[in-house]
Structure formats: C-alpha cells, structure tokens
Short mmCIF file of the C-alpha atoms (twelve columns), coordinates in Angstrom:
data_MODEL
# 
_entry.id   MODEL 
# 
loop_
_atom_site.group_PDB 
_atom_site.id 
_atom_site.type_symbol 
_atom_site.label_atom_id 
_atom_site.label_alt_id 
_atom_site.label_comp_id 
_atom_site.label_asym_id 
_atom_site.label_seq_id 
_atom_site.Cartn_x 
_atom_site.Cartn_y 
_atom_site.Cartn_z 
_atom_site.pdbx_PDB_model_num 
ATOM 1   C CA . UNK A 1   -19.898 -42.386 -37.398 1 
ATOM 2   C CA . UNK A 2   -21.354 -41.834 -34.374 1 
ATOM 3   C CA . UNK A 3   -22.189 -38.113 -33.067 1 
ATOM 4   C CA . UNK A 4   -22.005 -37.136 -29.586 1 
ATOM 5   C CA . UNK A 5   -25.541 -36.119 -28.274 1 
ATOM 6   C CA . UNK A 6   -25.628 -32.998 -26.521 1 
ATOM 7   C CA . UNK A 7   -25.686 -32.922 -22.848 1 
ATOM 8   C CA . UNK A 8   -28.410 -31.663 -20.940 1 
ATOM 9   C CA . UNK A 9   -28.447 -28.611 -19.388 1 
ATOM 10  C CA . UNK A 10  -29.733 -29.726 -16.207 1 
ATOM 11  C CA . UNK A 11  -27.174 -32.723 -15.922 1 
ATOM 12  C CA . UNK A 12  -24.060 -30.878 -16.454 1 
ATOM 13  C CA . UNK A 13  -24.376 -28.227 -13.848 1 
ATOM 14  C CA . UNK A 14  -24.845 -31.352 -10.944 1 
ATOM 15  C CA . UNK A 15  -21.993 -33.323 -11.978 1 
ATOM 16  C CA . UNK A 16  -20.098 -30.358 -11.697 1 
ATOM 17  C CA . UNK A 17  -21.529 -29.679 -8.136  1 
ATOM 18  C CA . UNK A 18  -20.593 -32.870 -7.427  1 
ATOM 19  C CA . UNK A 19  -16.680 -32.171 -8.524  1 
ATOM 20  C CA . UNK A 20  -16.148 -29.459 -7.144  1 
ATOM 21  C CA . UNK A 21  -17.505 -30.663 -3.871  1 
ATOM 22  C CA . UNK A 22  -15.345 -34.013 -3.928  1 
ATOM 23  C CA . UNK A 23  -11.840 -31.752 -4.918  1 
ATOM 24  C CA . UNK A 24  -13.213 -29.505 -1.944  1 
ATOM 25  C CA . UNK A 25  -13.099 -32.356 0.750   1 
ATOM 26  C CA . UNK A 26  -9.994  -34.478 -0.152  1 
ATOM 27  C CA . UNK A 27  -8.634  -30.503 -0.001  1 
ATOM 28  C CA . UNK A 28  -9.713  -30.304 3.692   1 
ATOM 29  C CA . UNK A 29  -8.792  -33.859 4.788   1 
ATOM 30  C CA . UNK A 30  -5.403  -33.557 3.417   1 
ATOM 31  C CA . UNK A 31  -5.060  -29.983 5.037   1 
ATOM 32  C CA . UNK A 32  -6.281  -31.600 8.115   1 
ATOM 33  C CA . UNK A 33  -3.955  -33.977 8.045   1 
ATOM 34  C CA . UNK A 34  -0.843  -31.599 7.989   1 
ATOM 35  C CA . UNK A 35  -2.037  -29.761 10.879  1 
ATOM 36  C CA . UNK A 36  -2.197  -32.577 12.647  1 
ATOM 37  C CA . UNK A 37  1.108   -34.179 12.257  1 
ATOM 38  C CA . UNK A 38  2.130   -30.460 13.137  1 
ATOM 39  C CA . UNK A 39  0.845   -30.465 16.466  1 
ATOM 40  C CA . UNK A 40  1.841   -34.202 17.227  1 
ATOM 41  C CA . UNK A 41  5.555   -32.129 16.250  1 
ATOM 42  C CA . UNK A 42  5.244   -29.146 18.440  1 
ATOM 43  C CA . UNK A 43  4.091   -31.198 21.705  1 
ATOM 44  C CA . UNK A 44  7.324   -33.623 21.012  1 
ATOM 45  C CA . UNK A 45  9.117   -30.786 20.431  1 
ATOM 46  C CA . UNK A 46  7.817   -29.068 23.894  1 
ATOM 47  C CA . UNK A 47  8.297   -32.141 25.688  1 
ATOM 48  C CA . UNK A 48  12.007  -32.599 24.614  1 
ATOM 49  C CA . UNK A 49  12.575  -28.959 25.712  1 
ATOM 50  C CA . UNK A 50  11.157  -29.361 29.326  1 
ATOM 51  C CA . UNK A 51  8.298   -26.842 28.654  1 
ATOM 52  C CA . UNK A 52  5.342   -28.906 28.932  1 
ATOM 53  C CA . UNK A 53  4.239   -26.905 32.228  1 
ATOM 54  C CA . UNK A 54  4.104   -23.885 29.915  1 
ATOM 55  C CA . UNK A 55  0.558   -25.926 28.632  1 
ATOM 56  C CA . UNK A 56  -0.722  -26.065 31.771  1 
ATOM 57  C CA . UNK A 57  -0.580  -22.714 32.671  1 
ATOM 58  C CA . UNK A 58  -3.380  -20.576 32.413  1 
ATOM 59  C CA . UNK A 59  -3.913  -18.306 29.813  1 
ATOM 60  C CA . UNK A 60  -3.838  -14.658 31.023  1 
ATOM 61  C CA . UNK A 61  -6.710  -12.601 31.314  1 
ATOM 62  C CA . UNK A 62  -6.899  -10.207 28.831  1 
ATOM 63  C CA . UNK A 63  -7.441  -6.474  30.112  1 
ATOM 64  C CA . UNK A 64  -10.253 -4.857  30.490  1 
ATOM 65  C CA . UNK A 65  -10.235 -2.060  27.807  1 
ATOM 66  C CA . UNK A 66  -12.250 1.422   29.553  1 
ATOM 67  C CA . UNK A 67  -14.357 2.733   26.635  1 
ATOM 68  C CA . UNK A 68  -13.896 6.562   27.034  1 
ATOM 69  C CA . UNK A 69  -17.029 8.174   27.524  1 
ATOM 70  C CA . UNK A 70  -18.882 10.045  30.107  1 
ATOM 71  C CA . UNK A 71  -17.863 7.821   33.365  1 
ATOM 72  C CA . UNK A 72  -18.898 10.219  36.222  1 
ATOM 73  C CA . UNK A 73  -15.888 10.992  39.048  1 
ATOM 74  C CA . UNK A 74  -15.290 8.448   41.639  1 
ATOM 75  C CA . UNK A 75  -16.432 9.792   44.948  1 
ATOM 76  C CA . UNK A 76  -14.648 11.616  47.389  1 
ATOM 77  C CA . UNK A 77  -12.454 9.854   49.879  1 
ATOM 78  C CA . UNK A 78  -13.787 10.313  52.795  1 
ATOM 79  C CA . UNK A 79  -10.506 12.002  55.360  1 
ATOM 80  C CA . UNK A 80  -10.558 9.914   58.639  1 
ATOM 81  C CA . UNK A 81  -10.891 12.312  61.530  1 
ATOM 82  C CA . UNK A 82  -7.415  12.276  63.889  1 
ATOM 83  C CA . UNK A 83  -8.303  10.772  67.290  1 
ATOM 84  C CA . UNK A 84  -5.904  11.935  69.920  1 
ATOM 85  C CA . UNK A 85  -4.289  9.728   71.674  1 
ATOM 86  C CA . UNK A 86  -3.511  9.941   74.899  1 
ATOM 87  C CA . UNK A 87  -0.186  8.737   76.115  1 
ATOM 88  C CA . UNK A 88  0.152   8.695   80.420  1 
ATOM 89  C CA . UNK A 89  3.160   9.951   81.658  1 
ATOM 90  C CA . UNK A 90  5.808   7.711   81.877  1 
ATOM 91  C CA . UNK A 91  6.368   6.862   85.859  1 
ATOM 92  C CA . UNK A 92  9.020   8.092   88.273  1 
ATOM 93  C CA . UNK A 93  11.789  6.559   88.255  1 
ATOM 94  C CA . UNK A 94  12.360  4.550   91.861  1 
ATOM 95  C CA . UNK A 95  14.583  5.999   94.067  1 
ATOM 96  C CA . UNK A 96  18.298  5.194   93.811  1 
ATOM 97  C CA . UNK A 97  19.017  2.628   96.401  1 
ATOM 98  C CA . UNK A 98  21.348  3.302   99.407  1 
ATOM 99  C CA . UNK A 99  24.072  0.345   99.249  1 
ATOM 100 C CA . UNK A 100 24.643  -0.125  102.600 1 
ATOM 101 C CA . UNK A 101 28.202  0.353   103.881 1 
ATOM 102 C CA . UNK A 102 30.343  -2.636  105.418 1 
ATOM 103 C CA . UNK A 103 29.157  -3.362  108.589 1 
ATOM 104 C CA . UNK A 104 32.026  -2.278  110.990 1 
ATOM 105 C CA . UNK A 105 32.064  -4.190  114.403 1 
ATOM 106 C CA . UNK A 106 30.929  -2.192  117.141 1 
ATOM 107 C CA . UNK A 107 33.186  -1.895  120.019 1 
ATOM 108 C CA . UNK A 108 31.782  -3.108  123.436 1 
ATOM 109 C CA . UNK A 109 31.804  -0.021  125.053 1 
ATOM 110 C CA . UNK A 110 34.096  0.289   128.152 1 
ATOM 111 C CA . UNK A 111 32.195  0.606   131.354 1 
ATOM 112 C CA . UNK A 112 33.097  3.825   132.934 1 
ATOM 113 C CA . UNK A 113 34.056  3.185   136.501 1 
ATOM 114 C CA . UNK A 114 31.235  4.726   139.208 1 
ATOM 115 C CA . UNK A 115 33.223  7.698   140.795 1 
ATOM 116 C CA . UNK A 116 33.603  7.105   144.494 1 
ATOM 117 C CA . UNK A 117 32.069  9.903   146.610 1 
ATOM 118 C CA . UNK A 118 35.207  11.769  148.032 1 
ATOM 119 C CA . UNK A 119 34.791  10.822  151.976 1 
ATOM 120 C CA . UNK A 120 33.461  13.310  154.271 1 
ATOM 121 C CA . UNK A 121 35.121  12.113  157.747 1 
ATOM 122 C CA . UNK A 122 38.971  10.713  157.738 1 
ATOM 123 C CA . UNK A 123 40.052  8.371   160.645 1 
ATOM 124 C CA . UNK A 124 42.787  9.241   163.584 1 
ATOM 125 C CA . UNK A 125 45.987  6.880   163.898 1 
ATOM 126 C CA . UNK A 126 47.537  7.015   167.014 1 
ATOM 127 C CA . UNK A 127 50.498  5.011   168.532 1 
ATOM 128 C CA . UNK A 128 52.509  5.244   171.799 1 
ATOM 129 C CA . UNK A 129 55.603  2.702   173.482 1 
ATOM 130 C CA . UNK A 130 54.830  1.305   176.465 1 
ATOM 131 C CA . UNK A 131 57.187  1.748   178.626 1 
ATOM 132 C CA . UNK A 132 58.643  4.557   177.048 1 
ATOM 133 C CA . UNK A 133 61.727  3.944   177.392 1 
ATOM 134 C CA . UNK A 134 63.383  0.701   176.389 1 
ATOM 135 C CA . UNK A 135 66.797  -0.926  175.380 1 
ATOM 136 C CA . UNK A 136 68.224  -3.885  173.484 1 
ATOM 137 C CA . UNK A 137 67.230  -7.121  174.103 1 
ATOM 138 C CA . UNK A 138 63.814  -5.875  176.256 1 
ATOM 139 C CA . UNK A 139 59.961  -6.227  175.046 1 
ATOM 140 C CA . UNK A 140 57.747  -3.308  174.366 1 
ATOM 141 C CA . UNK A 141 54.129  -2.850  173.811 1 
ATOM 142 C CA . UNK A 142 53.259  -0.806  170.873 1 
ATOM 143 C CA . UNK A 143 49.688  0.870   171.344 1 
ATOM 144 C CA . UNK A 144 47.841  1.577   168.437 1 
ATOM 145 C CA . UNK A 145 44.513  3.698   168.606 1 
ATOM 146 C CA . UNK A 146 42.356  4.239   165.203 1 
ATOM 147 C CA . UNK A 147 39.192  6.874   165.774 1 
ATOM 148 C CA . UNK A 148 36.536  7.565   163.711 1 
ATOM 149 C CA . UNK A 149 35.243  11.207  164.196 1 
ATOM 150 C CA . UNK A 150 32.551  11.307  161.663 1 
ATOM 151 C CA . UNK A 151 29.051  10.655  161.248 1 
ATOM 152 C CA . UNK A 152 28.794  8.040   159.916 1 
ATOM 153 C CA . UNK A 153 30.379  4.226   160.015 1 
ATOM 154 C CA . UNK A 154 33.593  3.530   158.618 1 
ATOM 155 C CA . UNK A 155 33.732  0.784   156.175 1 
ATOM 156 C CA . UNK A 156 36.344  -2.185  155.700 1 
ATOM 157 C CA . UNK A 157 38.860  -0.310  158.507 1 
ATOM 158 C CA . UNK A 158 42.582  -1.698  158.191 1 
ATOM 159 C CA . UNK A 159 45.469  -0.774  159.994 1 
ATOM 160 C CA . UNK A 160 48.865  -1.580  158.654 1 
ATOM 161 C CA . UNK A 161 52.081  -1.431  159.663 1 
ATOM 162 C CA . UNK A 162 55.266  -2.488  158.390 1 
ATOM 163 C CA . UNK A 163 57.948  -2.547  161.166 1 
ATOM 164 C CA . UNK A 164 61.410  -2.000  161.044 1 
ATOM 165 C CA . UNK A 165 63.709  -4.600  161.087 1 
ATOM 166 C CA . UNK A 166 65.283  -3.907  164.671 1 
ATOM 167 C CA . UNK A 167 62.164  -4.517  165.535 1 
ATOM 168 C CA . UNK A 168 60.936  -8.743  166.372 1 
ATOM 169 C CA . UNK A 169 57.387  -8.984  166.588 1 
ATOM 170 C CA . UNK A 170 56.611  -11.524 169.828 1 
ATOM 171 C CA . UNK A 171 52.311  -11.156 169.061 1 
ATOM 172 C CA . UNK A 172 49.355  -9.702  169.411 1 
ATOM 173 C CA . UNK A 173 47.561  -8.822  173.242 1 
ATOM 174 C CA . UNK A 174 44.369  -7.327  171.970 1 
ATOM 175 C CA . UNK A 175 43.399  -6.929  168.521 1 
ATOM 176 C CA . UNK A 176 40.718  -4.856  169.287 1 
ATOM 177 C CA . UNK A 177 37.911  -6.769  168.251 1 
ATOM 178 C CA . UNK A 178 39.607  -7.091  164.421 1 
ATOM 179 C CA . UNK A 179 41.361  -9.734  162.311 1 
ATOM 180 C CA . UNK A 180 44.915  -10.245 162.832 1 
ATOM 181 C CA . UNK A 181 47.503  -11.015 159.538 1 
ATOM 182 C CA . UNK A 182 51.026  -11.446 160.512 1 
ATOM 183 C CA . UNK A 183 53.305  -11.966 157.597 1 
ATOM 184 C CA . UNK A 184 56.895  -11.064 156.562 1 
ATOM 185 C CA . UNK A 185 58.028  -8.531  153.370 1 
ATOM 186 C CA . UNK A 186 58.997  -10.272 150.281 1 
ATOM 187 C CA . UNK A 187 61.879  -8.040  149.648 1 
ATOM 188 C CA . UNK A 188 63.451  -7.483  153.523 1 
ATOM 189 C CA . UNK A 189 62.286  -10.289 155.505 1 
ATOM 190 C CA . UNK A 190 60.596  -7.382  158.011 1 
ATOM 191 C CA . UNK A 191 57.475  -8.442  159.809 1 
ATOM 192 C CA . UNK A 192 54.322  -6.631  158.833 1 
ATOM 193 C CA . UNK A 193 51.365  -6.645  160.978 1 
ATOM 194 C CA . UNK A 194 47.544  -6.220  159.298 1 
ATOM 195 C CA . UNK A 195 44.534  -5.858  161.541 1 
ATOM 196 C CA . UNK A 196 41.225  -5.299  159.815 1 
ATOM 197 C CA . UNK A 197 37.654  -4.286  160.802 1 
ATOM 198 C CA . UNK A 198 34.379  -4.772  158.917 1 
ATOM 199 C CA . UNK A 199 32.904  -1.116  159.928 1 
ATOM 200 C CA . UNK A 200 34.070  1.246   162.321 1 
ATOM 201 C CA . UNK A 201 30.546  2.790   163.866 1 
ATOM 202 C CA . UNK A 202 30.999  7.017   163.809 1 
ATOM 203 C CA . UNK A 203 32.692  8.086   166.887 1 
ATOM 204 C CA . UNK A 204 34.012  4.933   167.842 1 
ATOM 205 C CA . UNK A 205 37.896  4.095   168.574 1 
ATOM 206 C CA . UNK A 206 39.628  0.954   168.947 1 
ATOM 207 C CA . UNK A 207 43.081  -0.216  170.198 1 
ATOM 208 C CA . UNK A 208 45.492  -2.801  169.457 1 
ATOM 209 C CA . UNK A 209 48.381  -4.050  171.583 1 
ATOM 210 C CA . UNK A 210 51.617  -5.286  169.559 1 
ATOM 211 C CA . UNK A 211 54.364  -6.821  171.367 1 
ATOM 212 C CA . UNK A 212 57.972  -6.036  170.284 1 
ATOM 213 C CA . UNK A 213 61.446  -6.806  171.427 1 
ATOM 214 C CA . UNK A 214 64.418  -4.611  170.417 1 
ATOM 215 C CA . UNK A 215 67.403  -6.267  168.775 1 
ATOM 216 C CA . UNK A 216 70.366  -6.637  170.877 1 
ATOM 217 C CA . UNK A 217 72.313  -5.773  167.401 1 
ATOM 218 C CA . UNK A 218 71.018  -2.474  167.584 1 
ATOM 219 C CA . UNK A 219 74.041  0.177   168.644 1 
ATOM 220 C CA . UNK A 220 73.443  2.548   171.639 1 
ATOM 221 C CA . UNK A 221 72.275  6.104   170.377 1 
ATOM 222 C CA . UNK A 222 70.439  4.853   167.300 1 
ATOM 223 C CA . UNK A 223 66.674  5.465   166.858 1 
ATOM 224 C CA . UNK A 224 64.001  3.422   164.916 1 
ATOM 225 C CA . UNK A 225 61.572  4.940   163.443 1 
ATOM 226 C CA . UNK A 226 57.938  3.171   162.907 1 
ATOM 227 C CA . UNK A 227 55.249  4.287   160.558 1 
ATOM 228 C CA . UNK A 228 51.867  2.562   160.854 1 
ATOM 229 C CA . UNK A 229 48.456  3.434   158.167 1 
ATOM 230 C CA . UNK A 230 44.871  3.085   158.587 1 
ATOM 231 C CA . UNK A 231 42.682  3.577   155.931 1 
ATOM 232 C CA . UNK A 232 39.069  2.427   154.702 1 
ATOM 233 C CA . UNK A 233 36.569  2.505   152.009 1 
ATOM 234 C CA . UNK A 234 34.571  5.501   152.468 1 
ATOM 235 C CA . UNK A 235 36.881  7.735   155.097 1 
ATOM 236 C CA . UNK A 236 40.444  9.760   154.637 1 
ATOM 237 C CA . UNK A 237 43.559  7.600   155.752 1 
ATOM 238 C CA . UNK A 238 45.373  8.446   158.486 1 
ATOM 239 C CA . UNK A 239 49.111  7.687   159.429 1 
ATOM 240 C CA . UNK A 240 51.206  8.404   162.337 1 
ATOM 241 C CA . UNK A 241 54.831  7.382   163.200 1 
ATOM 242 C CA . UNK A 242 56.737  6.228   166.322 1 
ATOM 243 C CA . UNK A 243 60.382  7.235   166.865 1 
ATOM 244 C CA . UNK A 244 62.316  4.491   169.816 1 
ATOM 245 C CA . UNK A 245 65.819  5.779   170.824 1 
ATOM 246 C CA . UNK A 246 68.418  3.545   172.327 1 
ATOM 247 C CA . UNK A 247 70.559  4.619   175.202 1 
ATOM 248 C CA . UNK A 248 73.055  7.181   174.336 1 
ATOM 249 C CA . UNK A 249 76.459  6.199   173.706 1 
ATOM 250 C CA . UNK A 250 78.076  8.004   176.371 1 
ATOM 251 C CA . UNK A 251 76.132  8.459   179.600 1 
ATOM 252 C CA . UNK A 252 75.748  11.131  181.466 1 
ATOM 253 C CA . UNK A 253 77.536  12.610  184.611 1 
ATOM 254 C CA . UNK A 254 74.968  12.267  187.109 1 
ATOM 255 C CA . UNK A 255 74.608  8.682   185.873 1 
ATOM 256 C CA . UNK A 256 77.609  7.495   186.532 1 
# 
C-alpha cells in the first residue's frame, strides 16, 4: 500500500492562491454580467416609457456648502445720492378759439337823399285878360308874366296851367323865349298849356301870350276861374288865378 507523501509547505499555500484567485474572477465576471443585462433593462424600460430625454439632461449642480467660520461682513452698499430732477412747467394752454358767427349778409346801405337847400328867392306869377272884358264865342289873350326877384338865376323855370274847360285854347303868340307843350288832361279832356325855361337870370321877367276863345255854351252871369303855377328848382313857386265873368243875365237900365 501506497502512502501519501506529504505536501510541501511551500506548494500548498500557491495552489491555494491560485483558487482563491480563479473563484474570485468567475465571481466578478458573473456579477458583471448581471449588471449588465440590468442596464440593457432599465434603458428599454426608459425608452418604452418616453423618458429617454430624462438621460440627456444634465445633472444638477450640487450646492455649494458655506463652511461656517470667520467670513468677514460683506461691504457696505454704497446709498446712491438722489439727483433732482427737474421737470419744466407744463405750457399754457392756447387760447380758446373764437368760432366765428354765421356770416349775415350786409345790407347795401340806402343812400340818403342830399337835402336840397331851402330856396332863398321865390318867383312872381302874374296874369291879366286882354281885353278885359269878353263874351261867348269871342277870343282873348291871356298874359302871363313870371319874375324872378332874387339874386341869383332861377333854374329849370316852368309855368303851368291847366285851363278850364269853357275855355278853347286857339295857340301861343309869344312864348317868351321858352318851350311850348300843349296837351289835353287824361281825366277831363281840358287843355293844359306847359312853357318851360332853362334858367331865369335874377331880376329878369318874361311873358307869354295864350290865345283863348270862350264857349258859346257858357250861360250869361257865370264866371271861370283860371289858376296858372310857376315853379323851379332852386326858387319858391308862385301861383296866381284869373277870374272871366260873362255878361249878366239881366242887363242893366241904362243899357237898354
């Protein structure tokens, strides 16, 4: 029978080294292993959830822990000095504005006539039957006499005279030097005569000569009465008036 020989010393101790080292390292590769597979399952895992940003992400920072000790006091902040500011007054405001008010059309104003100076001189009418006596059926000559006593000329002289209707104008002898208008009255059909004059120099007369025939219509004892006018721009009218009786109705003794 065969008897084991002792071991050496010296052997035993490195193949025991060398066990314990090869159980050490199929320890770590199999522990390796399992963390692996592990992480290959959480990163599935993440991805199926939708939260695979959350790797990306940065880690954060960890705070900064103040170790307590003697830190001296932070300085004094420094108090910024007020500057005044100046604000300007704020502006008048602009005067209100007038709003004009609606034009209203200015009446033309109405000339006011020039007053005419009163006149200083009038003129003198005069008139007189020649013969002066007359009856029906005979002509007459009516004298007219216009006068100017001032001092100074007479301007735009007419004489007028609308005769009666027993009266029948035959014409004119001497117009005195003025501008004869014979004419007949709208309304009675009696004959008026006009006679006018440019001036009439101051102290001046003129006369005109009218003949007239009575109407043999005209009754014994009846009068007719004539009333002539002169007038002009700067002097007084005048009138005067001529009274022509017929015969009387019943003559006298002592002319029969």
């Amino acid at each position: 029978m065969r008897m084991n020989e002792p071991r050496k010393p010296g052997n035993r101790g490195t193949e025991r080294t060398r066990t314990d080292g090869s159980l050490l390292a199929r320890g770590l590769s199999g522990l390796g292993r399992h963390w692996i597979l592990l992480a290959i399952g959480g990163l599935i895992l993440l991805a199926w959830l939708g939260q695979g940003s959350a790797w990306a992400q940065p880690l954060p920072a960890s705070p900064q822990q103040t170790v307590p000790g003697n830190t001296p006091p932070p300085p004094p902040t420094p108090v910024p000095t007020a500057t005044p500011t100046f604000t300007p007054p704020p502006p008048p405001p602009p005067p209100p504005t007038a709003t004009p008010a609606p034009s209203t059309p200015t009446a033309s104003p109405t000339p006011t006539p020039t007053a005419t100076p009163a006149p200083t001189f009038g003129l003198i009418l005069a008139q007189e039957l020649l013969p002066p006596l007359i009856w029906q059926g005979k002509p007459a000559t009516i004298l007219f006499t216009v006068a100017n006593p001032g001092g100074e000329a007479a301007v735009d002289v007419v004489l007028r005279d609308a005769l009666p209707l027993e009266l029948t104008v035959v014409g004119v002898a001497d117009p005195g030097g003025g501008e004869v208008l014979l004419d007949a009255d709208p309304h009675t059909g009696a004959p008026v005569l006009e006679v006018s004059w440019a001036s009439l120099p101051a102290g001046a007369q003129v006369t005109v000569q009218l003949l007239v025939e009575v109407g043999s219509q005209v009754p014994d004892g009846a009068v007719i009465d004539n009333i002539a006018v002169v007038s002009a721009t700067n002097a007084e009218s005048s009138t005067a008036g001529l009274s022509i009786g017929m015969p009387p109705k019943i003559l006298p003794d002592f002319l029969e």
